[in-house]
KOLTOR-132945 format. One record per atom (N, C-alpha, C): y, z, x. Coordinates in steps of 0.2 Angstrom, whole numbers, plus 5000, padded with zeros to 4 digits. Last residue first. Layout:
// KOLTOR-132945
YZX/...
***
This chain:
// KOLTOR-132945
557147675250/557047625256/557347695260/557147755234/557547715239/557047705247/556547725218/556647755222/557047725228/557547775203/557147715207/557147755213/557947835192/557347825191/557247795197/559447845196/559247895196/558447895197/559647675205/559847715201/559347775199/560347605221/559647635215/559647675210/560747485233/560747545225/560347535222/559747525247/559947485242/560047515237/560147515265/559947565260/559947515252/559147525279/559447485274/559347535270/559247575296/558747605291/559547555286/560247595307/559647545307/559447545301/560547775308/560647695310/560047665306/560847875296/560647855304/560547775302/562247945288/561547915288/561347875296/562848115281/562848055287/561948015286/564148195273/563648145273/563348105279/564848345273/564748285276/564148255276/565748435257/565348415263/565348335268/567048555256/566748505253/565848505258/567848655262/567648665255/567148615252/567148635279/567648665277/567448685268/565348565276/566048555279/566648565275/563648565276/564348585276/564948575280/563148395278/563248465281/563748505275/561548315276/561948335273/562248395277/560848165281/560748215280/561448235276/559748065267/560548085269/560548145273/558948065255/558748075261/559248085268/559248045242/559248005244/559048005248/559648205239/558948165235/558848085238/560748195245/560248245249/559748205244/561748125237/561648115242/560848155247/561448205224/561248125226/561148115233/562148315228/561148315225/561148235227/563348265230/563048295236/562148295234/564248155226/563648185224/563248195227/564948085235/565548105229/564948145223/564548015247/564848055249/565248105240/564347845240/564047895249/565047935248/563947735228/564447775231/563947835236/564047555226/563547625229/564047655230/564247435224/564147495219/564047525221/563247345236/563747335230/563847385226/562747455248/562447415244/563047385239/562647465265/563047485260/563147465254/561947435279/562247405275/562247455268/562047485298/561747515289/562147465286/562147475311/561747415308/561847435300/562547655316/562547565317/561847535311/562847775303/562647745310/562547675310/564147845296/563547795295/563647755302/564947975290/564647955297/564247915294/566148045276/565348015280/565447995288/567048045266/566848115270/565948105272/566447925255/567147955260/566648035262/566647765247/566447805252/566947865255/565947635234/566547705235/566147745242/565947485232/565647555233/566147605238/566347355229/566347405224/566147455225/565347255239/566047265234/565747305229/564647345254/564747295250/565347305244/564947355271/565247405265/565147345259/564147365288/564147335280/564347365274/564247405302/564147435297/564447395290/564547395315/564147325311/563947345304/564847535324/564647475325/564247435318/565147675312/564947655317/564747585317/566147755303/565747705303/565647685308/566947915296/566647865303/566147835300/568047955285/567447945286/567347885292/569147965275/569048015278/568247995279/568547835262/568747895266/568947935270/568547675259/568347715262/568847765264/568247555243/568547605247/568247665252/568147385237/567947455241/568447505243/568747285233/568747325229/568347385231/567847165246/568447175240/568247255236/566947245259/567047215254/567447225249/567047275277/567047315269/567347275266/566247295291/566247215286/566547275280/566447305308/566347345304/566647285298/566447275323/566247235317/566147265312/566747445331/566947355331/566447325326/567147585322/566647575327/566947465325/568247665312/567947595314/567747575320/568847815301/568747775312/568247725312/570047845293/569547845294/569447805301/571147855283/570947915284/570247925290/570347735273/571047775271/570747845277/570547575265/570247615272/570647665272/570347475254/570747505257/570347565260/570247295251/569947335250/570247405255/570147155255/570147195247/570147245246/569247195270/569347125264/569447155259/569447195286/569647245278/569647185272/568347175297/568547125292/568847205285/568447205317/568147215311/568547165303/568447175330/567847125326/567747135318/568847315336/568947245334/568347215331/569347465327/569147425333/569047345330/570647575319/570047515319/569847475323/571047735314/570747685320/570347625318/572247765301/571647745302/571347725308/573147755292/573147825296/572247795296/572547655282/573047685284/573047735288/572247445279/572147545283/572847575285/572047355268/572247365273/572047425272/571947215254/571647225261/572147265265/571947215239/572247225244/571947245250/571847195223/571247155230/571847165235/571647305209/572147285216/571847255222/571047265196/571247285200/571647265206/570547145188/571047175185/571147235188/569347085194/569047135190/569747165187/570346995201/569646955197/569747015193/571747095206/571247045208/570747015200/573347095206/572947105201/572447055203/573947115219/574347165215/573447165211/573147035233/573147035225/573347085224/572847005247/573247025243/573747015238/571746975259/571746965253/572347025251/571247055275/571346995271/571547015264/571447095292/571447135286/571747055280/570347115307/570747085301/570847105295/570347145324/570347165317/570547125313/569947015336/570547085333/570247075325/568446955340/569046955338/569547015337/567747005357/567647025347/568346995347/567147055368/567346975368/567246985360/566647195373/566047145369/566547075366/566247285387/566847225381/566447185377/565947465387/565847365387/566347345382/567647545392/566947545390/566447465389/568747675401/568347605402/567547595397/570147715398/569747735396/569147665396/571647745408/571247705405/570547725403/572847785413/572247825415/571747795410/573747685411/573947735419/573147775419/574147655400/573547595404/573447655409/573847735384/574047725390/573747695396/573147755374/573647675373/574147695379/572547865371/572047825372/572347755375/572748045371/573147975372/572947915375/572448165363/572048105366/572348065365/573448215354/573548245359/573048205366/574148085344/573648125344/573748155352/575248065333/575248065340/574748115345/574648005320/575147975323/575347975331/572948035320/573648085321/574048025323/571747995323/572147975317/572747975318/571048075333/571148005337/571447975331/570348165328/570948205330/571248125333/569048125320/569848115316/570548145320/568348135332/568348075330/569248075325/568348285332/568448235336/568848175336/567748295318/568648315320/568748305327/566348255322/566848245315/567348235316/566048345331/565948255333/566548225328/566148455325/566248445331/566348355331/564948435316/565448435313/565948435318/563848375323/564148355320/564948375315/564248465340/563948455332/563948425327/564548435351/563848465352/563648475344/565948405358/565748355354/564748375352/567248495362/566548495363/566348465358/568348435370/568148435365/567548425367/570148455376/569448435380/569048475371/571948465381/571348415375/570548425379/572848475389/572448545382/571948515379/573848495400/573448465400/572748505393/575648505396/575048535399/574548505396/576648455390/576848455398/575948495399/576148315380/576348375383/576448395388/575248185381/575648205376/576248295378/574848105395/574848165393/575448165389/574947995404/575147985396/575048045393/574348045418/574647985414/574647995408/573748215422/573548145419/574148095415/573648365429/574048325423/573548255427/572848525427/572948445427/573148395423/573248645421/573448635426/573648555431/572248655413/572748655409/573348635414/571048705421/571148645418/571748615414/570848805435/571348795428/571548715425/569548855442/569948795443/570548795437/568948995449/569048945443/569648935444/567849025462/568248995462/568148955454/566849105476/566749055469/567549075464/566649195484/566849135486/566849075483/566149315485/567049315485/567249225485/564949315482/565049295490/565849295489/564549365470/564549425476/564949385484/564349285461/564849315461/565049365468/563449205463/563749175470/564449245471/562449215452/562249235460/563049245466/563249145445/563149235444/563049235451/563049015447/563549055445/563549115446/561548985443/561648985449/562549015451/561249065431/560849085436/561249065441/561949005419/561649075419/561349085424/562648895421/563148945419/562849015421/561548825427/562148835433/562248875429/559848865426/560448845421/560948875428/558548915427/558548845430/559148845427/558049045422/558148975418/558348915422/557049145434/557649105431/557449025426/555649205435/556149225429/556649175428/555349135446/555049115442/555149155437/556149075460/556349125456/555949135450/556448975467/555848995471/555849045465/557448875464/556748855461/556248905463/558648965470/558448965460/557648955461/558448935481/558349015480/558349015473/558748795479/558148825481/557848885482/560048795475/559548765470/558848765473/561048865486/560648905479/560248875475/560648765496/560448835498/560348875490/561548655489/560648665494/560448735493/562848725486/562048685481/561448695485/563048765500/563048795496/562648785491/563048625509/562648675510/562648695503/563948585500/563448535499/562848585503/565248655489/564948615494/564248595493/565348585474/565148635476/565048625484/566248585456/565848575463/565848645467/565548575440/565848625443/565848565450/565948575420/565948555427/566048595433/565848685410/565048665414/565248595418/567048735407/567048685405/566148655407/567548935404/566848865407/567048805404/568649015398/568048965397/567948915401/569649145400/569549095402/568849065400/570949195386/570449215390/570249125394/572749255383/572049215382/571549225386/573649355382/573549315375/572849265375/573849385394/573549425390/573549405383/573949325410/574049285402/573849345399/573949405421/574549375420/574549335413/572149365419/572749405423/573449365423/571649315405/571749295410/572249345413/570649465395/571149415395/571149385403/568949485391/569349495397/569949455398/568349525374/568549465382/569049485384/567449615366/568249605369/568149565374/566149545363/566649555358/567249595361/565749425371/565949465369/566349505365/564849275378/565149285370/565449385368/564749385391/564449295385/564349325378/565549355406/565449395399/565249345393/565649365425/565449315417/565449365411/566649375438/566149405434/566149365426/567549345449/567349415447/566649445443/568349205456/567849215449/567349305450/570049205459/569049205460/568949235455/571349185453/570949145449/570349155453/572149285460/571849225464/571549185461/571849405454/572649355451/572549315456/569949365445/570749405447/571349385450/569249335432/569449305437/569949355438/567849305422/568249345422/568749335430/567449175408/567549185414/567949265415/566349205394/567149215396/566949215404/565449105381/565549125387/566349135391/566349115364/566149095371/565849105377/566649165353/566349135353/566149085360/567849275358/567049285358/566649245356/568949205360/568549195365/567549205362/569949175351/569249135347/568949145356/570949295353/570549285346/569949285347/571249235364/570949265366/570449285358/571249055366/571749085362/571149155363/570648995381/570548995374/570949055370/570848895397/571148945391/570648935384/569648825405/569948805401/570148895398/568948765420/568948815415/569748805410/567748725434/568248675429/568248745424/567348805448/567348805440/567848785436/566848795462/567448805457/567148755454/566048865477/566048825470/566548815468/566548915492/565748875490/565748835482/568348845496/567648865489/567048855490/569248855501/568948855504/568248895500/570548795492/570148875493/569748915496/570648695497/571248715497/571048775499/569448655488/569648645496/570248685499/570048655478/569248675478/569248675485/571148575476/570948645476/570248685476/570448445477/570848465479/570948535481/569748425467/569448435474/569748445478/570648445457/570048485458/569848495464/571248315458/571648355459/571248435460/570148205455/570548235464/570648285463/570248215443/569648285447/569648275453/571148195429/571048195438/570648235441/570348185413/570348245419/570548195427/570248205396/570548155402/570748195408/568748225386/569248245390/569648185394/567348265377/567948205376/568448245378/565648295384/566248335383/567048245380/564448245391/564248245383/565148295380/563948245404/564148205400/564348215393/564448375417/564148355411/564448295406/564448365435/564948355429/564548345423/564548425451/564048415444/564448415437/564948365468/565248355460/564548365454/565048395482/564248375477/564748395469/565548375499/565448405494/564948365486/564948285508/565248395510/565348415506/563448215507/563948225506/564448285507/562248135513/562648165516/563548155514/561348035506/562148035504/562548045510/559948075506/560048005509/561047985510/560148205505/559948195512/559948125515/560648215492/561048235497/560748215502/559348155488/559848135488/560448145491/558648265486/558448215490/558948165491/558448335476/558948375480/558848295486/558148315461/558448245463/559248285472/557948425456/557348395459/557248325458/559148495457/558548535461/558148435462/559748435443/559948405452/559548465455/558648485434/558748415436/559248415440/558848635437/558248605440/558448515439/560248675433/560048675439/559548615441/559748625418/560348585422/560148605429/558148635417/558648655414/559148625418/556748575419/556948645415/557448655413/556348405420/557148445420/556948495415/554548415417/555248365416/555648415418/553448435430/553748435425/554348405423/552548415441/552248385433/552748405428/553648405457/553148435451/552948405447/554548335461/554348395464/553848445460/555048235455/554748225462/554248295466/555048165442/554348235441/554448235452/556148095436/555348065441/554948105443/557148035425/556548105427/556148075430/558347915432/557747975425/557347995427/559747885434/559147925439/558847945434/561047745436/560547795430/559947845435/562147735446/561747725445/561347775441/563547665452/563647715448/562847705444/564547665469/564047635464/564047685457/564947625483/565447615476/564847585472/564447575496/564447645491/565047655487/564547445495/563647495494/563947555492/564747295488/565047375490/564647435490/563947215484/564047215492/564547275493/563547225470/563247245474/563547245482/564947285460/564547245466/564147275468/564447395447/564947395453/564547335455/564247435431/564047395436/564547385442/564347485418/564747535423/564547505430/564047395409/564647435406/565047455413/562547385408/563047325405/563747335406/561947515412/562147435416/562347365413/562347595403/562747595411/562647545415/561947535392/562547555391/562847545400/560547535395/560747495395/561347505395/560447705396/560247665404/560547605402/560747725382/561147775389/561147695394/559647685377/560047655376/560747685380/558647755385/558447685385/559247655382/558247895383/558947845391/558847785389/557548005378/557747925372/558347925377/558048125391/557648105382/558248045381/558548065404/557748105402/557648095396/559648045416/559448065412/558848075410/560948085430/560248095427/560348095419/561947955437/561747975432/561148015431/562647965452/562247955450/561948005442/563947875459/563947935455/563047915452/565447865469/564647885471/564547925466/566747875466/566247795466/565547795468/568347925462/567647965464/566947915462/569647905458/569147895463/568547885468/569947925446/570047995450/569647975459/569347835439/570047835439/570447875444/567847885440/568147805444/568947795444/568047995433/567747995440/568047925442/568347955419/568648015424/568747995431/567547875415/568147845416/568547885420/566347965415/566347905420/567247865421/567048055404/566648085413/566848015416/567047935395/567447995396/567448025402/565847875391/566347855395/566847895397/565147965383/564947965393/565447945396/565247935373/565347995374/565347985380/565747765371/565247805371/565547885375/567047675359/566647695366/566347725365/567547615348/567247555353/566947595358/567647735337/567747685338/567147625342/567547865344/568347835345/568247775344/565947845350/566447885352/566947855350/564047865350/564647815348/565347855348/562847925363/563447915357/563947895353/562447955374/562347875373/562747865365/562448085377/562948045379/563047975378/561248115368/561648125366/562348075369/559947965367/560348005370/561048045367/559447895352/559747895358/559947955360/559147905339/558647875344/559047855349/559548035336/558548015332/558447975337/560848075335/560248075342/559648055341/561048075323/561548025325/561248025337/560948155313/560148105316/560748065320/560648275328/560348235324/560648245316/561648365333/562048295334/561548235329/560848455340/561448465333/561648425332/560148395348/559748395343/560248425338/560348335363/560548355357/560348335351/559548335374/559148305367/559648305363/560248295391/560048325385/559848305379/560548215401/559748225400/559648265393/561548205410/561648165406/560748185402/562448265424/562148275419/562148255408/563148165435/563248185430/562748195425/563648225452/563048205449/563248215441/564448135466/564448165460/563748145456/564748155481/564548135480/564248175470/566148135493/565848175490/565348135485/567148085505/566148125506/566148165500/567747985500/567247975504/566748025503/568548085495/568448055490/567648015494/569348105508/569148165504/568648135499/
***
């Protein structure tokens, strides 16, 4: 079963909700939980689920995506088809870039004819799930599906913030409603409604035949949710999958409920902080479904110094609490409260950090206050400098700034040094 299929994962988007933590990389090329990337998620799915034929597209700022998959998701070369290969926009059938998710697998339809696969897996990059997607292709077949649609419950409440699947007591797919203001409960659930995940498969005729009656269409948006979907409603022969249905090793519950759309930063935020939880519903410290990312050979975390009463007549206590930390990093004096550790992350005596992600090699110098932030790779964090407790400061510094809940969020992009500066001075 697993032999003939052949998966495509849409990987080309700008995410531009996500800047500035997208200014210079792809969105799926994103820092995740820590030590992984958003993409590992899909990728760790599919090879765990053993699905080995996978071809990446991607398109905007691939460069650190593309190094990522080949330092990370490398198969031998003498097993030819156990691969997992980047694909960037090649224009094969045109002058243009990927119009829209249809058109980048349309205009990588060549592929099937080198694969010959019976069925064609399109799985989006940019979602944090733990999914069997045998078990999918499973029932996709079962059903004798031209497609099926990966879908999720949503408490009926919070549908209209969604695209609604409509289905009948067969789970076929009847009909779409976007974003409305009554959704169509699930037959037999009338407390919830059904939502899209934007994975689907599909036989392999079936894609063939509708990514070319899409291309000939010069009204459509080149979009599976909005074009190629809709068309099939009429053949009785599209099919929602029930995600909550898939079980998984180490699943906290008897049902499968965790998937997160990671499309905002505020989204990205309470992702990230849902991995604190003593028993978070993402159960990362199970071998049975593993979550694969580079290894970067880093020592284990360290947590040093413990002084009741340090130098400055304070407490030089090294540690984290209700905290994720990856390796390589240094607690020196200093207390971590609430918050997620991208690997070598440096915080200096007499610091403090908050409810706040830091990403890979982030430098906290001694004496600065931090909390309710995001700091991108490489920043250093000056001696005394406070991020996150003067929001005019923060925005007058260039930071972006969100709303969030009654407070806000700070975030700073990579790379970029920052140094204390006092109200007269200006900043780098």
């Amino acid at each position: 079963m697993r032999e003939n299929t052949l998966v495509m994962i849409l990987a080309g988007g700008e995410g531009t909700r996500l800047y500035p933590l997208t200014r210079d990389r792809a969105k799926p090329a994103v820092p995740f939980g820590g030590k992984y990337r958003i993409i590992d998620f899909v990728l760790s799915n599919m090879v765990n689920s053993g699905m080995v034929q996978i071809f990446v597209l991607t398109q905007f700022k691939s460069q650190s995506l593309t190094e990522h998959l080949m330092s990370t998701w490398s198969f031998s070369s003498i097993l030819r088809r156990q691969f997992i290969f980047p694909v960037p926009a090649q224009m094969r059938v045109g002058r243009e870039w990927y119009g829209g998710t249809a058109d980048a697998v349309y205009q990588n339809i060549h592929l099937f004819e080198d694969y010959q696969p019976e069925h064609v897996l399109v799985f989006g990059a940019d979602h944090i799930y733990k999914m069997d997607v045998s078990q999918m292709l499973q029932y996709h077949i079962e059903k004798q599906a031209y497609c099926t649609v990966a879908a999720i419950p949503v408490p009926l409440a919070d549908a209209h913030q969604y695209g609604v699947i409509q289905i009948d007591d067969d789970w076929r797919v009847t009909g779409f409603q976007e974003k409305p203001s009554n959704p169509t409960p699930i037959p037999g659930n009338e407390q919830y409604a059904l939502v899209s995940m934007g994975n689907y498969i599909f036989t392999r005729a079936c894609l063939e035949s509708e990514l070319r009656r899409d291309a000939r269409d010069p009204k459509s948006r080149h979009d599976f949710g909005q074009n190629i979907l809709p068309a099939l409603v009429d053949s009785r022969r599209l099919y929602a999958y029930n995600f909550h249905t898939n079980i998984v090793p180490g699943l906290r519950g008897p049902y499968n409920t965790y998937w997160r759309d990671v499309g905002t930063l505020v989204s990205y935020f309470e992702a990230n902080m849902d991995l604190r939880k003593v028993h978070p519903e993402l159960n990362l410290y199970t071998s049975d479904w593993p979550i694969r990312t580079r290894e970067l050979f880093l020592p284990p975390a360290k947590f040093v110094h413990n002084e009741p009463v340090g130098a400055r007549g304070l407490p030089r206590i090294g540690h984290a609490i209700n905290s994720f930390i990856s390796e390589g990093c240094i607690i020196s004096g200093s207390v971590v409260d609430s918050s997620v550790f991208g690997p070598k992350v440096r915080v200096h005596s007499y610091s403090t950090v908050y409810n706040s992600i830091l990403l890979e090699d982030v430098d906290v110098g001694e004496g600065a206050r931090i909390r309710n932030a995001i700091i991108d790779k490489h920043v250093s964090i000056q001696p005394g400098d406070t991020i996150g407790y003067d929001r005019a400061a923060d925005e007058k510094r260039g930071y972006t700034v969100i709303d969030y809940n009654d407070a806000w969020i700070t975030v700073i992009p990579k790379v970029q040094r920052y140094k204390f500066a006092s109200e007269d001075e200006e900043v780098d």
